[in-house]
N, C-alpha and C positions, 0 to 999 in steps of 0.2 A: 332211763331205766333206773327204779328204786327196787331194792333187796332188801326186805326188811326183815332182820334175821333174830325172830323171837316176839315176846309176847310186852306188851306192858305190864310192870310189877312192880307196885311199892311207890308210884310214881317214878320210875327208872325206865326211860327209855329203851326200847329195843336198838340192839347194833344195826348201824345203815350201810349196805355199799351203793353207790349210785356208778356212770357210767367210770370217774377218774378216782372215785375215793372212797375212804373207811370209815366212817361216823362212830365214835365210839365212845362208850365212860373215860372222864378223865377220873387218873387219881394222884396220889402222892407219888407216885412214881415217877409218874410223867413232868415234875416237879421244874427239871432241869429242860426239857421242851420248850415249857408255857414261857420260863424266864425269860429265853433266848428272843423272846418275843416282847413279851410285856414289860421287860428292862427298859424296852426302846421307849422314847418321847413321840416319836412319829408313830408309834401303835397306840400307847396308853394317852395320849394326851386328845387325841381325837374321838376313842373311844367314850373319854370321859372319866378318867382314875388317874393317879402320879403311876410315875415309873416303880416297878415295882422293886425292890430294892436289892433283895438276896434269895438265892435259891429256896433257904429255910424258907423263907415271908411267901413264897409261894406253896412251896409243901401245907403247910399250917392251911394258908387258903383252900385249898383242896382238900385236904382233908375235915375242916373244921368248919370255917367261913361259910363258905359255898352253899356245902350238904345244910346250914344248919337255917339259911337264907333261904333255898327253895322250899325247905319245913314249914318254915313262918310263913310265907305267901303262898304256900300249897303248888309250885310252880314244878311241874316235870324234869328232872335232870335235861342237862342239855350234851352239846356233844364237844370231845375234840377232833380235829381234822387230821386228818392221816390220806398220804397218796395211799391207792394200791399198790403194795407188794413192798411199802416201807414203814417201820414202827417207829417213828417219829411224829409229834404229832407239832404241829405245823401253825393251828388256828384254833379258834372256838367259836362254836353257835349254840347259844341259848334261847330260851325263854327267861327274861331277869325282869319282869313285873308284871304282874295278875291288874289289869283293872276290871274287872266282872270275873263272872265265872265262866264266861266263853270267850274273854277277851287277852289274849295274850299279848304282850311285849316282846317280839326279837332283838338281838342282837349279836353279833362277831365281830371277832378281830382273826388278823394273817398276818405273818413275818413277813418284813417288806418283800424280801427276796423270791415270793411267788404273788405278791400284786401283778396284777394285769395279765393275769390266766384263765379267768374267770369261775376261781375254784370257792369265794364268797358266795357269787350266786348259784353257783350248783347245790352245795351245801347249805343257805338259806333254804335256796329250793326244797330241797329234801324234807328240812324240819317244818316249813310250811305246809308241804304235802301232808307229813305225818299230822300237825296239828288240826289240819281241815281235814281228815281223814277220821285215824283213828282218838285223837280227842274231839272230834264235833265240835272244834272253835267257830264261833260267828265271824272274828275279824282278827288279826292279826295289825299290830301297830310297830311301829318303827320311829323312832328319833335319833337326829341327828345335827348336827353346828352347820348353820351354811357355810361354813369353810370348810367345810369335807365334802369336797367334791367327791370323791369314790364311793361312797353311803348312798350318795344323792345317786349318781349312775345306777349303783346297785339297786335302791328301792324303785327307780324307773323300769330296771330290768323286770324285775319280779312283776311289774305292774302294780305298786303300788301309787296312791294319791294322795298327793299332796294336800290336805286337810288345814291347817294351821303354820304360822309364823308367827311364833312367838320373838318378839323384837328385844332387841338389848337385853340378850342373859348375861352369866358369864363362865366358860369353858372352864374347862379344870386347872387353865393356868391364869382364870381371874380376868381375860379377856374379853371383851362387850364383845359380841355377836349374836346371830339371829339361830332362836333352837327351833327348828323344824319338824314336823310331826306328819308322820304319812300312815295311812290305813291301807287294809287291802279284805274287802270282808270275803267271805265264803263264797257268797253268789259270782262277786267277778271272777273269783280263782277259776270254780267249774266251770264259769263260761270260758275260758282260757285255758282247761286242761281237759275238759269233758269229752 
């Protein structure tokens, strides 16, 4: 079940509830959430960024960073994660790179503390839905380190393909490993949710 509660404006997503959660703008507020999360090395270092450092360093993100990144690459806001019926927000799923104009880039992060709920791929889900929906994306792309196992489950989930291995990168903490690239275009979606 997706509740899509509003319109698109300004490039700003409309708020999502799905069956467990609240898809919603992050802002400065939320500041002290995001930290609790992106502090960590097992969040940020798989993602692909250092830890991030201080509450401030994420306010500033949010407020200024972020809004000012989606601008330049014309990329739709993305969301933060919230259970229902708590205002916390927990994770983030974006859009954080345009390669065409119908070609988006996902990605999220989640506090360790609710891995293995399945609340990534509900919440991918969603903003997939939304971007083969109401933006008319051809494809939808994903990357991630082969040592992230959980990326890899989750793009398997969603039904994404595995497209490329790119061999000997190296991760945000300067480590050789293999960056992976999966697509998922339009047409498999609706044969999968049609």
């Amino acid at each position: 079940m997706l509740e899509i509660l509003g319109q698109i404006e300004n490039n700003i997503l409309p708020d999502i509830r799905t069956n467990r959660l609240y898809l919603c703008q992050r802002t400065a507020a939320d500041a002290s959430d995001v930290f609790d999360y992106a502090s960590l090395p097992e969040v940020s270092y798989p993602a692909g960024f250092p830890p991030v450092e201080t509450v401030a360093d994420e306010a500033y993100y949010l407020e200024h960073v972020l809004p000012k990144s989606q601008a330049e690459q014309q990329l739709p806001s993305g969301y933060g994660i919230k259970l229902k019926g708590e205002d916390k927000v927990i994770g983030s799923v974006d859009f954080n790179h345009r390669h065409a104009d119908d070609v988006l880039e996902i990605g999220y992060t989640l506090h360790p503390d609710y891995w293995g709920q399945g609340i990534v791929p509900e919440a991918a889900g969603a903003l997939i839905e939304l971007g083969f929906t109401l933006l008319n994306l051809h494809k939808i792309e994903l990357n991630c380190y082969d040592t992230n196992k959980q990326s890899q489950r989750v793009a398997e989930k969603l039904g994404f393909t595995l497209e490329a291995r790119i061999r000997d990168r190296k991760d945000a903490l300067g480590n050789r490993c293999d960056d992976l690239r999966y697509g998922l275009l339009k047409s498999e979606w609706e044969a999968d949710h049609g």
